[in-house]
C-alpha positions in Angstrom: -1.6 19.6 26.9 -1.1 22.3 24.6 -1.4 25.2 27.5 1.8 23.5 29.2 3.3 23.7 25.7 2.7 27.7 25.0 4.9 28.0 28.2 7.3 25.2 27.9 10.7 26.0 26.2 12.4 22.8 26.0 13.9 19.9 28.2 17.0 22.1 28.8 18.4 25.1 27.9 21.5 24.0 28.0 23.7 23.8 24.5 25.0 20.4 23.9 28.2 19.7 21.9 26.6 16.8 19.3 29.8 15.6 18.4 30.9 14.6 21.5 27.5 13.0 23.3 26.5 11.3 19.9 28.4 8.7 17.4 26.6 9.4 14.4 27.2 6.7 12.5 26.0 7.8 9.1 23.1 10.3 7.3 19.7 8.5 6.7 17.3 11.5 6.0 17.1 15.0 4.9 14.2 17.1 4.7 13.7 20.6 3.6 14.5 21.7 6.9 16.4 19.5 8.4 19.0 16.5 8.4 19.0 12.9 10.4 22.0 10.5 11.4 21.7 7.3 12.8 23.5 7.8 16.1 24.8 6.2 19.4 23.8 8.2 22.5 27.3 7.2 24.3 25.1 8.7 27.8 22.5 6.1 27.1 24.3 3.9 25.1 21.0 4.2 22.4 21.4 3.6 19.0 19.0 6.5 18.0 17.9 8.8 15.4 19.2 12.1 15.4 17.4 14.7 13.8 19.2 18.5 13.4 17.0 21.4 12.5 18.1 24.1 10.4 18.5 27.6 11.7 18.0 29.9 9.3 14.9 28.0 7.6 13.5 26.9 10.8 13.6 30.9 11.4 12.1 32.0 8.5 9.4 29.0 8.9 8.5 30.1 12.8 8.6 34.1 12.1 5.0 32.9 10.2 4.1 32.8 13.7 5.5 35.5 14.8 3.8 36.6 18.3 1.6 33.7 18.7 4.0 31.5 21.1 4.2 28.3 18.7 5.7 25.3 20.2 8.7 23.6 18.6 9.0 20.5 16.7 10.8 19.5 19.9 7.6 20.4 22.7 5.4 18.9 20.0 7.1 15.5 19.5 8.0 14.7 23.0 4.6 14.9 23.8 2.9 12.4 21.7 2.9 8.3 22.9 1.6 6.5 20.5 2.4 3.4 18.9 2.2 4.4 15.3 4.3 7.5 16.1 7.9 7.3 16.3 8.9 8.3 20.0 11.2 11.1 20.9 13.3 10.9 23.6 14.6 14.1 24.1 15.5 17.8 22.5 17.4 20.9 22.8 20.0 23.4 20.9 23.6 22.1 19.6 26.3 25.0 20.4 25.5 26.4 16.8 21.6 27.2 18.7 19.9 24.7 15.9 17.0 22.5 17.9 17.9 18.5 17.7 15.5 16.0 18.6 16.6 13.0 20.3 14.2 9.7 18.1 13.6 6.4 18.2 15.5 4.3 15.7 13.3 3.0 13.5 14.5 0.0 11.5 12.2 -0.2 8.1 11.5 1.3 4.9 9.7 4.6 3.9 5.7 3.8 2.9 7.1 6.3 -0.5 9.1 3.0 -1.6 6.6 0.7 -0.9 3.8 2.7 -2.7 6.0 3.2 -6.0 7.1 -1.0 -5.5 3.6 -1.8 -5.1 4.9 -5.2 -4.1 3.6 -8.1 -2.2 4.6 -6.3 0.8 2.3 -3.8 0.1 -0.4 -5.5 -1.1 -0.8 -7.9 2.0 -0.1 -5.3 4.4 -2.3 -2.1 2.4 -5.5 -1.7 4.7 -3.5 -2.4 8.3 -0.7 0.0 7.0 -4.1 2.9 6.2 -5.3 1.6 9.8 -2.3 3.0 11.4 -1.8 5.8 10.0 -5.3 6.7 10.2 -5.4 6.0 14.5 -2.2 8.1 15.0 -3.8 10.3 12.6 -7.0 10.2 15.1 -4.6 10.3 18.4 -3.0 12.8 16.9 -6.2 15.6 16.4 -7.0 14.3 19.5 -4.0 15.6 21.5 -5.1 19.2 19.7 -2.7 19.6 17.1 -2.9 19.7 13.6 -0.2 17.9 11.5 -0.2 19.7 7.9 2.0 17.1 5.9 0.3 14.0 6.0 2.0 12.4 2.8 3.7 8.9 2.5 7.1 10.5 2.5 6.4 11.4 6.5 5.8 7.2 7.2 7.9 4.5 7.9 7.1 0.4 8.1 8.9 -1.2 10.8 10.2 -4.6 10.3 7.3 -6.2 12.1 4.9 -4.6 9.1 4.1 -1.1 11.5 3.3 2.2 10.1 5.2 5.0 11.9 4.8 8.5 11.6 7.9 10.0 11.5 7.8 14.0 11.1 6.0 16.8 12.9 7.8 19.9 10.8 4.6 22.0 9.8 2.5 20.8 12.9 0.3 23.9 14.7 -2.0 23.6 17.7 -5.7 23.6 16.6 -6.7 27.0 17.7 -8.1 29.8 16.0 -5.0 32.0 16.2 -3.5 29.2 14.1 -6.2 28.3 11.9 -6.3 31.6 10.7 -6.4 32.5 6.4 -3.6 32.9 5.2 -0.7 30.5 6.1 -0.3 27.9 3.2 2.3 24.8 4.3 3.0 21.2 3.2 3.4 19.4 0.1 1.6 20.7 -3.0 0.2 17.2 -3.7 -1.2 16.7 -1.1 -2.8 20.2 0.0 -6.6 20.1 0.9 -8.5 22.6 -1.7 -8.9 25.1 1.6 -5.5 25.7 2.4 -4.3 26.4 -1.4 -7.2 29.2 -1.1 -5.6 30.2 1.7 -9.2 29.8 4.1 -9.7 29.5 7.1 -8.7 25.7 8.0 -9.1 22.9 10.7 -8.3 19.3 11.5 -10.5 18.8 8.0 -7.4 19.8 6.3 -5.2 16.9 6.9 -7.8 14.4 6.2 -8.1 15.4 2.8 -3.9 14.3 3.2 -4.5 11.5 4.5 -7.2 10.7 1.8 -4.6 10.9 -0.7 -2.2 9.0 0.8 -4.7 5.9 0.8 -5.5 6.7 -2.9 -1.8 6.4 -3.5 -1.3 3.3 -1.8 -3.5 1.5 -4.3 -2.7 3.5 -7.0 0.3 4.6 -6.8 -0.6 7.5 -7.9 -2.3 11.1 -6.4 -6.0 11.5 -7.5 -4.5 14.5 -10.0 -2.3 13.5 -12.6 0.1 16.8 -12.8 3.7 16.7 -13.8 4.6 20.1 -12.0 3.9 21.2 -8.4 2.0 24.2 -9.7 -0.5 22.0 -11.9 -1.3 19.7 -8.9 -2.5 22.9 -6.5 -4.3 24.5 -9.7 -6.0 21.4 -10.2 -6.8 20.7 -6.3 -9.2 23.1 -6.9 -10.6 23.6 -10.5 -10.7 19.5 -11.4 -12.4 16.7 -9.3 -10.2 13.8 -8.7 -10.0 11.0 -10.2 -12.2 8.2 -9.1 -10.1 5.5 -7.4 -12.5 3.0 -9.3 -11.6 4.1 -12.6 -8.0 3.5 -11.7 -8.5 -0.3 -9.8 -12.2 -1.2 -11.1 -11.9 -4.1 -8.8 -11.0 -2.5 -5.6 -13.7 -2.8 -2.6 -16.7 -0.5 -2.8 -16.4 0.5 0.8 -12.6 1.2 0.4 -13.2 2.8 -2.7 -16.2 5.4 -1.6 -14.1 6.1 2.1 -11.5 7.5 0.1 -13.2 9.4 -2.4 -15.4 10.8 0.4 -12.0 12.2 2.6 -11.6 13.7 -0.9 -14.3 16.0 -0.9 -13.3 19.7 -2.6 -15.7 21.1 0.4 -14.4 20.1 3.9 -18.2 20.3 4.9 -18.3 17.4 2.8 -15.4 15.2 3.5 -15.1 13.4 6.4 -15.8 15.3 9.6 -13.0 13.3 11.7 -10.5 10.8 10.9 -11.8 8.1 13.4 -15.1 7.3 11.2 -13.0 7.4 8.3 -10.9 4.7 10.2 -13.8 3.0 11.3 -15.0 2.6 7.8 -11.8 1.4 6.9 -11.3 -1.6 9.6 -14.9 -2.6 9.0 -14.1 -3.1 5.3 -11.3 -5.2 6.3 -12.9 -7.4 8.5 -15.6 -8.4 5.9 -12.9 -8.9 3.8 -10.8 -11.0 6.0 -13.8 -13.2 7.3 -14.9 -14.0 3.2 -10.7 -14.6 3.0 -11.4 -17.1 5.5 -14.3 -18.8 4.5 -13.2 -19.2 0.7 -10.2 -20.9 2.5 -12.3 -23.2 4.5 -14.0 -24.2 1.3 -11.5 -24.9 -0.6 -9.5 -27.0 1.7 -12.8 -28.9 2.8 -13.0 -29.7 -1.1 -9.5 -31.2 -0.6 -10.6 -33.5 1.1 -11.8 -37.4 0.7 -14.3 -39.6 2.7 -13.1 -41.0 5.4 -9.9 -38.4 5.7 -9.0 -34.8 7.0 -10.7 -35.3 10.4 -8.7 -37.3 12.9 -9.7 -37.6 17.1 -12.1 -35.0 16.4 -9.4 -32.1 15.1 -8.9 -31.1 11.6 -6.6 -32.3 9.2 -5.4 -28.5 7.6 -4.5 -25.8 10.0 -6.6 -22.7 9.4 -5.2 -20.4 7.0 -5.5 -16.7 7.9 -5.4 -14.9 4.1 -5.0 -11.5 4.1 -7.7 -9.3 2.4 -5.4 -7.2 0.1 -3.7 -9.7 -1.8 -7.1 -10.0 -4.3 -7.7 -9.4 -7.8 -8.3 -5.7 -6.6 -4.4 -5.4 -6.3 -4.2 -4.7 -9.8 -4.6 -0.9 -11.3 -6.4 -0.9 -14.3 -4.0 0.3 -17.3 
């Protein structure tokens, strides 16, 4: 995948006039380096999300790179087929040379609104929401690249309750020519402790992200309480994080310690890849949705009388499928 990359350039090389293939029907996004309209495709007839990259920091982003061949956001999003990543239908340069991506329209809310709501949404939703993101996260390494701004800003839910991931800005291949010491991208709070050093780095690096989104969708919080950007990398490394325990005494041990492990200051220590951090993750859930259940069968079977609730061999009460997060963990402590 990534050698057909280093020598691919884009879909076409022709320059397309955005104004007249798209409708954009109004701004929904705008990132440091970039701005998104909700479009029509009037060739396809698509309503779609059209994201425009801007030249000049774009430039001044890639010439980090300068020599090394780096693919585009473009070459890297077209590539990845995943459900828990938003597709991309095509790219290429508007007359003014900026790179647009072609994207799936994604109907939903950012995962930033939900974790500063901390609503019922959230709570119900919490551990498959982590699930997602955690197995594009996986799919993601796996396809060799390295994504660099893991953060709940980069997410969106769907309206059927489906994490997306939405941005692939800052990603670089996983090679050693990119792993180098020295480069220093994403957002401050949520930098692994390696890459503020400016050290050598790996796939390590955006599971420590990752890590902190989780702690942030129970806390709503990151595991450093700083004010100002530059606090939050000072204390990435000098202070240990705050236990997620101390915050949500109540929240599941196996939750709790999966987290705080992809935490680790020493990447040696953290979680070696995402999957057994995901795997950790779902098998909490599961004992947690099975004892759901069960306290659900009890209670219901106490509904019931003598001589009632069972009819022609088939329960009274349909079975009720609680979800785990909605518990008296869902409450941070202070």
């Amino acid at each position: 995948m990534l050698d057909k990359l280093f020598n691919l350039k884009g879909t076409s090389h022709k320059k397309t006039d955005i104004n007249k293939r798209f409708n954009l029907i109004g701004r929904v996004g705008q990132g440091s380096m970039s701005r998104v309209w909700r479009a029509t495709d009037l060739q396809t007839g698509r309503t779609v999300a059209l994201k425009v990259l801007d030249k000049a920091k774009t430039a001044k982003f890639e010439s980090r790179f300068q020599g090394l061949n780096k693919p585009s956001e473009g070459e890297v999003a077209i590539s990845l087929q995943h459900p828990n990543i938003v597709k991309t239908y095509e790219f290429g340069w508007t007359q003014e040379d900026e790179l647009f991506l072609v994207m799936e329209f994604v109907e939903g809310v950012g995962l930033s609104l939900l974790v500063d709501l901390q609503n019922e949404e959230m709570k119900r939703y919490r551990l498959r929401y982590m699930i997602q993101i955690g197995d594009a996260l996986s799919y993601f390494h796996q396809q060799g690249w390295i994504h660099r701004d893991i953060c709940p800003r980069n997410v969106m839910i769907d309206g059927n309750h489906t994490a997306r991931m939405i941005d692939f800005g800052l990603v670089v291949p996983n090679t050693p020519m990119f792993c180098r010491p020295g480069n220093r991208t994403g957002t401050a709070n949520y930098m692994a402790p390696e890459l503020i050093k400016r050290q050598k780095t790996d796939q390590r690096l955006d599971i420590f992200s990752y890590a902190v989104t989780c702690f942030e969708m129970y806390t709503r919080r990151t595991p450093w309480d700083a004010a100002l950007t530059i606090d939050a990398v000072l204390q990435h490394i000098n202070k240990p994080p705050v236990q997620v325990t101390e915050l949500l005494p109540n929240i599941d041990a196996q939750i709790a310690a999966a987290i705080m492990k992809g935490l680790e200051a020493d990447p040696d220590r953290r979680w070696q890849n995402v999957a057994d951090m995901v795997t950790e993750i779902r098998e909490a859930e599961a004992r947690l949705v099975l004892a759901a259940r069960k306290a659900a069968a009890a209670k219901n079977s106490a509904k019931e009388t003598p001589g009632q609730g069972v009819a022609d061999g088939k329960p009274a009460h349909k079975e009720m499928m609680p979800q785990p997060a909605a518990s008296a963990e869902d409450s941070p402590a202070g």
